[in-house]
Structures are given as structure tokens and as C-alpha cells.
LUMDOMI-125188 format. One record per residue (C-alpha): z, y, x. Coordinates in steps of 0.1 Angstrom, whole numbers, plus 5000, padded with zeros to 4 digits. Layout:
<pts>
+------+------+------+
:   zz :   yy :   xx :
+------+------+------+
:    Z :    Y :    X :
...
+------+------+------+
</pts>
This chain:
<pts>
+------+------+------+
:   zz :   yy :   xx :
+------+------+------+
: 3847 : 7204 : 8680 :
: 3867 : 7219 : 8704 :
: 3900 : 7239 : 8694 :
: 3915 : 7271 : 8713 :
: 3940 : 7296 : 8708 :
: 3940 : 7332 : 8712 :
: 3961 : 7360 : 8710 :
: 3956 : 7396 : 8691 :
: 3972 : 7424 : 8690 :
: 3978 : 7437 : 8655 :
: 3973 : 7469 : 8662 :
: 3942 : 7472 : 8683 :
: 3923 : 7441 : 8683 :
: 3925 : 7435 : 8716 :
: 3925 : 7395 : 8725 :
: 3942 : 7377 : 8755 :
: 3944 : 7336 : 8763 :
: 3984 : 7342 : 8762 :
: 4009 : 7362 : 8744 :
: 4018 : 7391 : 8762 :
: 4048 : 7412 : 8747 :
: 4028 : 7450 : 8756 :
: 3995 : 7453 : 8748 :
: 3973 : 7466 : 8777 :
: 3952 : 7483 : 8753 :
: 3971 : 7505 : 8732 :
: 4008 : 7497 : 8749 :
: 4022 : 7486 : 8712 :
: 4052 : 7463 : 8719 :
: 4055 : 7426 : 8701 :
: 4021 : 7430 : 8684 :
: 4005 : 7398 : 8691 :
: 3998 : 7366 : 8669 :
: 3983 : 7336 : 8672 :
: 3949 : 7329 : 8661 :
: 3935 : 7293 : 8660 :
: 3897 : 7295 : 8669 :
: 3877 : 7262 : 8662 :
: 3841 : 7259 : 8684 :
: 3814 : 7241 : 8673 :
: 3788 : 7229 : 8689 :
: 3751 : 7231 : 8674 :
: 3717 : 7222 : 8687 :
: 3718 : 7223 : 8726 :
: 3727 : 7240 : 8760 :
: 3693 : 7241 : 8771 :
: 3681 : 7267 : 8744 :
: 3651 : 7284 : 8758 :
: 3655 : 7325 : 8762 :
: 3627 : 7345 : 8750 :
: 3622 : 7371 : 8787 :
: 3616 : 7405 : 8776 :
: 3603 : 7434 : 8801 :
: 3607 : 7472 : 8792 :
: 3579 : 7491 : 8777 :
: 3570 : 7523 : 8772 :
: 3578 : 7537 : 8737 :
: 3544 : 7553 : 8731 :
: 3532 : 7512 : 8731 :
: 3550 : 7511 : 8702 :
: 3539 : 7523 : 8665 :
: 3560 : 7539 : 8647 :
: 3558 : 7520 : 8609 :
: 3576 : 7538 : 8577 :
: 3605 : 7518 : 8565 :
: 3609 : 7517 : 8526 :
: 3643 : 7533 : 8519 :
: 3665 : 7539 : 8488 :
: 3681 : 7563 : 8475 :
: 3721 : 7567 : 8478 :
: 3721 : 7588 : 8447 :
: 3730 : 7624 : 8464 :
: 3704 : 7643 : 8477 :
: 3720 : 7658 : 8506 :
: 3728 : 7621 : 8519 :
: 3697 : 7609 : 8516 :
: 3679 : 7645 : 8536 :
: 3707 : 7632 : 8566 :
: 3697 : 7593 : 8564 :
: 3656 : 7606 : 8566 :
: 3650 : 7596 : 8530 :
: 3678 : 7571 : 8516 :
: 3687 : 7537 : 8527 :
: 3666 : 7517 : 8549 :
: 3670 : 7474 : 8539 :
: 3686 : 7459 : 8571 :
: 3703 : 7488 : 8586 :
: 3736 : 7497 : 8591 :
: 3757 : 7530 : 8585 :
: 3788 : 7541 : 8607 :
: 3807 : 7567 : 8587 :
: 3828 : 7582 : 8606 :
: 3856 : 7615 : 8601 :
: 3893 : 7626 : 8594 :
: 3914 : 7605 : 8576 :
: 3915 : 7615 : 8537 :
: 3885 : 7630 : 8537 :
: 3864 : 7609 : 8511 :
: 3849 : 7586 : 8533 :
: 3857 : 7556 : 8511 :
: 3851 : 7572 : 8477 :
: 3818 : 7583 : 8493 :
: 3810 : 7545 : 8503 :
: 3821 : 7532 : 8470 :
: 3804 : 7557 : 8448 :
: 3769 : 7550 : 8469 :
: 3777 : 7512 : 8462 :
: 3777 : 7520 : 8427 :
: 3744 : 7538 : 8429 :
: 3727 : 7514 : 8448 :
: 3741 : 7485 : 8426 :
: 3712 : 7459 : 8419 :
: 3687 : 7469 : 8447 :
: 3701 : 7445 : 8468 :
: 3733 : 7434 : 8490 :
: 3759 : 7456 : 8502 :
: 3785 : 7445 : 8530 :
: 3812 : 7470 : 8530 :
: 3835 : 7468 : 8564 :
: 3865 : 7485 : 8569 :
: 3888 : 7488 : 8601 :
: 3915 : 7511 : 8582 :
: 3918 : 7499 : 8542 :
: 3931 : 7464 : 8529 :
: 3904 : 7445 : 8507 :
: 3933 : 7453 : 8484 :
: 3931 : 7494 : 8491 :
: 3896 : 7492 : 8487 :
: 3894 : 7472 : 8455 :
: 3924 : 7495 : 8438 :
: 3898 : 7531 : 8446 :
: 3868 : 7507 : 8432 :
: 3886 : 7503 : 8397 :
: 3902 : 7539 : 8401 :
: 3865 : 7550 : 8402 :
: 3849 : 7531 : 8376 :
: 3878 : 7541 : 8350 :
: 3870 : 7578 : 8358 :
: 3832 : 7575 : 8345 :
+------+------+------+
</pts>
């Protein structure tokens, strides 16, 4: 194991080897702290790498992935059918638009046909988990 230590700006994300009082990134002042990053190591260097070449798409065939629904139709028309197992969703648009309620309430929907990882670069755990209960309570 092998320990090292990073810096991060708070604001941005942006990592350096030393703390740096201006971010380069977003130029925010005294945003850095200390992260402690342990490395392990696992099997060995020597790893073989699969070589890929380039094909042409039309080599390809084009299978139909099962998908589920979100619970609103007009969702599901823009996603090609509902959910596809695997995939992953940016949601992107002006703050306070719904975009979280919209993610929670297709959580709830979807609840029980499999796992859902919700990421967030804007809300707390804590924000997210207060809308969750403000939702169900509304029902």
C-alpha cells in the first residue's frame, strides 16, 4: 500500500500534488483541502491489453435492448422506449427547474426493477434525501 496526498479545490474539483492558494481552474481563492488517497496494489503490472482496431459500423448488428419504463410517457418517447439496464442518464438544465424531483419521482416508479445509482454534483445527500421524504409525504 502506498499512501499519497492530494489537493482539491472545493469548488471545482480540480486536483493538484500541492496546495496552491488560487485555483487555476475556476480562480476561487483558499479552496483547497487535503485528501489522503491510499493505492493498492492488485494482481500484476504485466496485465495483458486486449488490441482493438476500428471497424466499420455496418459490421455491427444493431440488437434491441429491453428497456423500462420511467412512468411518463413523454420521457420514455425521448429515452427510445424507457430505461435501458446498464446505461446512464445525464440530465442536464437551469437550476430549479425540476430536475431532481424528476429523478426522484422516476426512482419511485422504477422502484423494484432493479438498482438505481443517483449522482449528484449540486445537492447534499442531505438535500436530496429531505425532497425524497418531501415527495413521498405528498402521495
Amino acid at each position: 500500500m502506498k499512501n499519497k496526498t492530494i489537493f482539491v479545490c472545493n469548488e471545482c474539483g480540480y486536483e493538484s500534488t500541492k496546495w496552491i492558494g488560487k485555483c487555476p481552474a475556476c480562480n476561487s481563492w483558499n479552496t483547497f483541502f487535503e485528501q489522503k488517497i491510499i493505492e493498492t496494489k492488485t494482481g500484476t503490472n504485466k496485465e495483458k491489453k486486449e488490441k482493438t482496431k476500428p471497424q466499420k459500423l455496418n459490421t455491427y448488428e444493431a440488437k434491441q435492448a429491453l428497456r423500462t419504463s420511467t412512468g411518463f410517457d413523454e420521457l420514455d418517447r425521448v429515452l427510445g422506449g424507457g430505461l435501458v439496464k446498464g446505461s446512464l442518464i445525464l440530465l442536464g438544465g437551469e437550476p430549479g427547474i425540476g430536475k431532481s424531483t424528476l429523478i426522484l419521482q422516476i426512482c419511485d416508479k422504477v422502484q423494484g426493477q432493479g438498482k438505481v445509482l443517483y449522482v449528484s454534483g449540486e445537492e447534499s445527500a442531505e438535500q436530496i434525501k429531505l425532497r425524497a421524504d418531501r415527495l413521498r409525504h405528498k402521495k
